[in-house]
N, C-alpha and C positions, 0 to 999 in steps of 0.2 A: 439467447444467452442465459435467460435466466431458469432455465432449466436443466441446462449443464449438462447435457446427456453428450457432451464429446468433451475433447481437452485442450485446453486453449494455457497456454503461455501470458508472462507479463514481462517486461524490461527487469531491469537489475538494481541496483544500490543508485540510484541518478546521481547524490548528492557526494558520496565516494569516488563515486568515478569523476564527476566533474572537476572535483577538489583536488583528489592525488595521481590521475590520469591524466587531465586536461590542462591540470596548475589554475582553476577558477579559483578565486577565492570569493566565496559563499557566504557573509556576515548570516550570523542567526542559523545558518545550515538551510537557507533559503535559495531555493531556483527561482521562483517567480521574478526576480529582478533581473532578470537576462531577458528577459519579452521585453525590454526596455532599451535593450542595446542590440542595434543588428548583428555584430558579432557574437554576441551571444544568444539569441535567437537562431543563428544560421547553427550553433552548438549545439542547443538544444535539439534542433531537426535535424541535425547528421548523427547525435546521439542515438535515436531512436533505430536508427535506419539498419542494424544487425539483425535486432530484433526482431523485425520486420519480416528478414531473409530470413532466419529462423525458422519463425513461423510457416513462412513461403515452403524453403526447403521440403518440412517436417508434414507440410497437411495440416495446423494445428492454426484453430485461431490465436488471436493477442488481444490480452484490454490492456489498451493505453491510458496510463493515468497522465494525464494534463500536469505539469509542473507547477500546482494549487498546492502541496500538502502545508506550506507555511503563511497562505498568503489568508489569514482570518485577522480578525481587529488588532489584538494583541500585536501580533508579529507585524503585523505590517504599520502598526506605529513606532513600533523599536525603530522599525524603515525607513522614516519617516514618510508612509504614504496617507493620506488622507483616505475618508471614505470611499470618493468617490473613485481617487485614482486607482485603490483595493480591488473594486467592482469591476472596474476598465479591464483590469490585469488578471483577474480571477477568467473574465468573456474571452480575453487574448489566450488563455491559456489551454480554453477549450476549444478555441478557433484551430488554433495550431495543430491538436490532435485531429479533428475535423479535417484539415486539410490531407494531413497521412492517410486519413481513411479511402477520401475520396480518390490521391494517386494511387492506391493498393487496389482500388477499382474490384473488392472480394476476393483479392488474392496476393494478400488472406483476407478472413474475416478479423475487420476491426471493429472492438467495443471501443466507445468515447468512453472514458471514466472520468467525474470532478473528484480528483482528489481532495481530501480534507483533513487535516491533525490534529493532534491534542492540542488543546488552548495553552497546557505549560509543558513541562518538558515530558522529552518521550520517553525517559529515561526511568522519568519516577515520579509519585505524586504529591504535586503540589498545588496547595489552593484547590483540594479539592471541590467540583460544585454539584451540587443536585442536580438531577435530570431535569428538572426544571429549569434550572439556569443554564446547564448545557445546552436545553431548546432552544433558548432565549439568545445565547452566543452563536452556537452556529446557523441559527436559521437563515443569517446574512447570507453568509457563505454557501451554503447548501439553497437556495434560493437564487444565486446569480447564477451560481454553475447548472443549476437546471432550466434558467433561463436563456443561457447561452448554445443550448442544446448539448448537452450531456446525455447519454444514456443511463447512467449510472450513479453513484454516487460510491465512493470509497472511501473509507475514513481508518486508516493507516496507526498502525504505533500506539494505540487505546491501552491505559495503566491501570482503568477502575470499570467497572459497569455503570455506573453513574451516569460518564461522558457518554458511552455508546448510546447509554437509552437515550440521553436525550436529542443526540445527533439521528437517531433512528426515527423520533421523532419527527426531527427536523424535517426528515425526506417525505415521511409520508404526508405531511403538509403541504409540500408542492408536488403531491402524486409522484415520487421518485422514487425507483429500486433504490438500495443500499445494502452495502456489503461492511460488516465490521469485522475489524482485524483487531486481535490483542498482541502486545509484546508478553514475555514473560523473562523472569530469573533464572538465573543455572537451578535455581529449583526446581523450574517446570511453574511457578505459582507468576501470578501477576504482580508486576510493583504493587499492587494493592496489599497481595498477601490472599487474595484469591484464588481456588483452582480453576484452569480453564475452564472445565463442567460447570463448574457453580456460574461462572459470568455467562457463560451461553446460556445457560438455564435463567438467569435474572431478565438477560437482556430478553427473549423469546415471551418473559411473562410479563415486564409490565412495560414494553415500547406498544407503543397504539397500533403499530402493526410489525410483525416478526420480520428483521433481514430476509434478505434474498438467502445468503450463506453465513456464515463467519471462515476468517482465516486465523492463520499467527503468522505474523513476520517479525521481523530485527530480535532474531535466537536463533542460536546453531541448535540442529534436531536433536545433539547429542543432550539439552538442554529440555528440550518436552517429549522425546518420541515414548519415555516410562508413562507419561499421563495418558496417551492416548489410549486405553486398556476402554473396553465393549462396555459399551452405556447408552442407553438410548439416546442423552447428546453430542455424540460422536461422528454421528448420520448430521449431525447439519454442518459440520465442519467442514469446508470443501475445497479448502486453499492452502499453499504456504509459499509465504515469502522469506527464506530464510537465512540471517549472516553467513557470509564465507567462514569466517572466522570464532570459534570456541569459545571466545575471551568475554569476560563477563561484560556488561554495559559500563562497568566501573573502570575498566580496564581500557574498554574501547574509547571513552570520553577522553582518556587521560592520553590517547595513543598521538602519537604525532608521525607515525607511518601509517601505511595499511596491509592489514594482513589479509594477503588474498587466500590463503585456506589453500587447500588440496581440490580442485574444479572436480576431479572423480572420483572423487572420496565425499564428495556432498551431493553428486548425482548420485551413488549409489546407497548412498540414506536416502534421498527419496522415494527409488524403486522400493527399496525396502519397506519406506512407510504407506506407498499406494498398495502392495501387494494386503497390507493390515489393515488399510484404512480404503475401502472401496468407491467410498464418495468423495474421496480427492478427485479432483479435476481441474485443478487451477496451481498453476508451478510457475513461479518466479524466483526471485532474489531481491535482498535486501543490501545491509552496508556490506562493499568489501567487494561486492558479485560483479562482475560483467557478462559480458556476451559469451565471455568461454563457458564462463559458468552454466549460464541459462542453454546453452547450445547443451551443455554434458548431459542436464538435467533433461532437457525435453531428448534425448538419443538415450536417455536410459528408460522414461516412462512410456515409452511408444514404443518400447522392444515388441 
């Protein structure tokens, strides 16, 4: 996997679709709390199960991100989960991906991912902390999920470089790949007010050791595809996860429907962005996306 030399798929918006699809309601815009209820568990694992087929379908592997992206100290005291129960449910959440793997029996190829998020919101930043203190915060988390056998490590929705270095950190501590992803504005800039290049360039010079890739998720491409223009940090970008929907973050917070977008009208901004960008190799979806989506998306990149 971590060389990426073929094209592997990821699921879609979890937390969308469970919410305006499923009717879950989500406090905090958290999954890990359905490893907690068998019905929601058995959600979770029929969730997944398109994806899968996809994959299957298409010849294309899938990394499965485990339902972690909320479950770090922060959020899961809002939760009211203690430490330890945090730990339990961060191990249950890679268990479960684990299990997918082994009913898939390499067909397809499954990556386990620990997913992981920003300590505050994913929208924008606040309380920003030094790579230092970002060590310090997610080492927990980036620590259980590689404990409980993780492959990987993904950390999803990143607003500053700061968090990523020190979540990058964090992995190469307990000897774990990692993959950072940044969100960005209809600018194309990070909530920071970063351009991507610049964060990829920060994060590669002072994390202890350089990501496996970086991606962008939660942005529609009509939203960064003007940045991606030939740089030499454009070659480590190798993923996107990206909104069905055009609307800015400020728009989407406030939305109380979902706007499922155009499914080939966002496949065909990808093709369009692999055809520019050679080291894409990793297509999913974010808020708003399902299966139609990811289905459009991997039948336009595999033409």
């Amino acid at each position: 996997m971590s060389a990426l030399d073929s094209t592997y798929i990821t699921d879609g918006g979890m937390e969308t679709e469970l919410i305006f699809e499923q009717g879950f309601e989500l406090p905090e815009f958290a999954s890990f709390p359905l490893l907690d209820d068998p019905a929601g568990r058995e959600a979770l694992h029929a969730y997944y199960q398109p994806y899968l087929e996809i994959a299957r379908r298409y010849g294309v592997g899938i990394i499965l991100d485990a339902p972690t992206w909320r479950a770090s100290r922060d959020w899961g005291e809002k939760l009211g989960y203690s430490p330890e129960a945090l730990e339990d449910v961060n191990r249950r959440g890679v268990a479960l991906i684990q299990e997918l793997k082994q009913d898939a029996a390499g067909n397809p190829e499954v990556v386990v991912c620990g997913c992981v998020g920003p300590r505050g919101d994913a929208y924008r930043v606040d309380n920003a902390m030094t790579a230092e203190e970002a060590e310090r915060y997610h080492s927990v988390q980036v620590g259980t999920l590689a404990g409980a056998g993780a492959e990987v490590i993904s950390a999803l929705t990143l607003t500053y470089a700061e968090e990523a270095i020190g979540i990058a950190r964090a992995a190469k501590n307990t000897a774990m790949p990692v993959v950072i992803s940044f969100t960005v504005e209809t600018d194309g800039r990070l909530p920071s007010g970063q351009s991507i290049g610049e964060a990829i360039e920060q994060v590669d010079a002072e994390a202890a050791a350089a990501p496996e890739y970086f991606m962008i998720n939660c942005a529609h491409p009509e939203h960064f595809a003007g940045e991606l223009q030939p740089a030499p940090w454009l070659d480590r970008l190798r993923g996107l996860r990206a909104n069905a929907s055009s609307k800015s973050h400020e728009e989407l917070d406030e939305s109380s429907e979902l706007d499922p977008g155009d499914p080939d009208a966002l496949a065909a901004d990808y093709r369009e962005l692999r055809e520019r960008v050679p080291s894409l190799a990793v297509f999913g979806g974010c808020c708003g996306t399902g299966h139609r989506h990811i289905e459009a998306i991997c039948a336009a990149v595999t033409r």
